[in-house]
N, C-alpha and C positions, 0 to 999 in steps of 0.2 A: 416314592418308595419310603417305608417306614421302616428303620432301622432298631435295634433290640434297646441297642446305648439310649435312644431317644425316646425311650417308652419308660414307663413307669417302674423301678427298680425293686427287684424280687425278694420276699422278703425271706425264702426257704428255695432257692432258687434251685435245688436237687428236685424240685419237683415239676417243674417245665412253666412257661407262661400258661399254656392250657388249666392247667388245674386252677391257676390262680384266677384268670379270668370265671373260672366256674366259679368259686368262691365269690369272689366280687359279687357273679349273678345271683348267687343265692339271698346276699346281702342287700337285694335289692324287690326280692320277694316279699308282697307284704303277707302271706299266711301262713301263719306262726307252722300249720300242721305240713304244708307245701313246701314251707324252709326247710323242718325237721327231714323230709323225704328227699328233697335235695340234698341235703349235708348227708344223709348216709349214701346215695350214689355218687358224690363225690369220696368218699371213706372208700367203697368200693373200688373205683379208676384210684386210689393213693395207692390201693394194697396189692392193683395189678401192677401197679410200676415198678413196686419193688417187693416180687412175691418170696424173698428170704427174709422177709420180715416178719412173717408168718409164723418162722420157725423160734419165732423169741416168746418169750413167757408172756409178758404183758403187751402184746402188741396193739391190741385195741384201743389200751389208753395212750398208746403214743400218738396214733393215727389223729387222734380224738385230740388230743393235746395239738398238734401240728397245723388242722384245722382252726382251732381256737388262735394260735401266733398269724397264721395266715390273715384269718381276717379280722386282726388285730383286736380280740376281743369285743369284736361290736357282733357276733353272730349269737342271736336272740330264738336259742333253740332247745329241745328238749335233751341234752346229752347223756347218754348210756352209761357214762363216767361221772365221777366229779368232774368237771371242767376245770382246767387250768385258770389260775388267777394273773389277773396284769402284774399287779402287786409283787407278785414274785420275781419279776422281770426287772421292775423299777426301785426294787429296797438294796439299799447297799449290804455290801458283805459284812457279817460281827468280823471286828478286831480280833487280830492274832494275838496270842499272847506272849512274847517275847519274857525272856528272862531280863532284867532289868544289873543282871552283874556286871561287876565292872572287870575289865581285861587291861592292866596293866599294862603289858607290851602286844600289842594287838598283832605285831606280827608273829608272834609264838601261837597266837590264838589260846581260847580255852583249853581245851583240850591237854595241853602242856602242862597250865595249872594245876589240872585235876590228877595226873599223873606225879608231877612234883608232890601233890599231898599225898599219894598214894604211896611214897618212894619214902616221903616224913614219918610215916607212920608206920613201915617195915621195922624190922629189927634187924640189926647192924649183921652186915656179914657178906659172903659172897655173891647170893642171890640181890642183896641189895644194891652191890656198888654194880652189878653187870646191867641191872635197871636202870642206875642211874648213869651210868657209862652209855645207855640206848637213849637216855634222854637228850643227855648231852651233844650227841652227834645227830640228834636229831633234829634239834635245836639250831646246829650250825646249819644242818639242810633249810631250815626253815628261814635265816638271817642272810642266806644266798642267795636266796631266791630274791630279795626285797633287797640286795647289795649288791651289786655287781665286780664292788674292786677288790672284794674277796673279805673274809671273818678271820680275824684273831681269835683264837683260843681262848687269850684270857677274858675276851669279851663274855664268851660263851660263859666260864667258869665265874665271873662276878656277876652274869645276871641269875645262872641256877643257886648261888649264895643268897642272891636278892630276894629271889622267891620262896625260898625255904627258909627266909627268915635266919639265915647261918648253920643252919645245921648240916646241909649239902654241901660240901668246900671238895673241890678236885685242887691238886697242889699242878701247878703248871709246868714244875721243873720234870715232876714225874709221870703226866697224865698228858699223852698226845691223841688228840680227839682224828677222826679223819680224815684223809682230806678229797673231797668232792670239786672236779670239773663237769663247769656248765657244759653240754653237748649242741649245740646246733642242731636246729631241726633238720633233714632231710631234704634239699631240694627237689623241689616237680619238676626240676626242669627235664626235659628229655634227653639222653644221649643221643649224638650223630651216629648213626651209621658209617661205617668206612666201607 
């Protein structure tokens, strides 16, 4: 007995060993016009298998594309479409392009930064210190997370001084930032029944 594991591994396997065997036979037809008549009765058995594909805008070219992966780009036939290129399969992805800034204290992240200049550049008053007051405490949230034995205040208040260059200063005597406990997550476990 011939087992699935021990056969030749699929290479679009939502479409059954059958198809694929058909494809292979097509791949082994030598007339060019007899291949071409082949691969559209195999297009035909793809679009009965999965006939909500029908309902999509371009489904022809997929089919047609699907066929061309299947038999790995070696089917030498007249296609109704552009055919799909190997090429596109085998080139690596372009480069991301990352910003290349530098982040100071990486646990604040950027984000902190951009807001610290945004906080620089207010004019002084209450809408400003209540921003910067949301920085602040957000800041400790953020040094909690990456500390476990817990944040000083002044910690918090000498790094928002460091990033703004001196112009941000909370006075520690009269500025109490707040204060956040870690919670525990939730155990799964199950309660007993009594």
């Amino acid at each position: 007995m011939t087992y699935n594991t021990q056969l030749k591994r699929l290479v679009l396997p939502e479409y059954g060993r059958n198809i694929h065997q058909m494809v292979d036979h097509c791949l082994t037809i030598e007339d060019r016009d007899e291949r071409t008549r082949c691969a559209h009765s195999i297009i035909a058995s793809m679009s009965k298998l999965f006939p909500k594909i029908r309902e999509e805008e371009d489904y022809q070219r997929k089919l047609w594309d699907h066929l061309a992966i299947m038999s790995n780009f070696k089917l030498d036939i007249d296609y109704p479409t552009e055919p799909l290129m190997a090429e596109k399969f085998t080139s690596a992805p372009s480069k991301v392009p990352y910003t290349a800034g530098h982040i100071r204290y990486r646990h604040y992240g950027k984000d902190i930064e951009l807001m610290i200049n945004r906080a620089v550049s207010m004019e002084e008053g209450p809408e400003r210190d209540e921003f910067v007051m949301l920085i602040a405490n957000h800041m400790k949230k953020l040094l909690l997370s990456v500390t476990a034995d817990g944040v000083d205040d002044s910690k918090i208040f000498k790094d928002l001084a460091d990033y703004s260059h001196g112009i941000l200063r909370l006075d520690p005597q009269t500025v109490r930032l707040h204060e956040f406990k870690i919670v525990a997550p939730p155990s799964n476990k199950k309660k007993k029944k009594r």
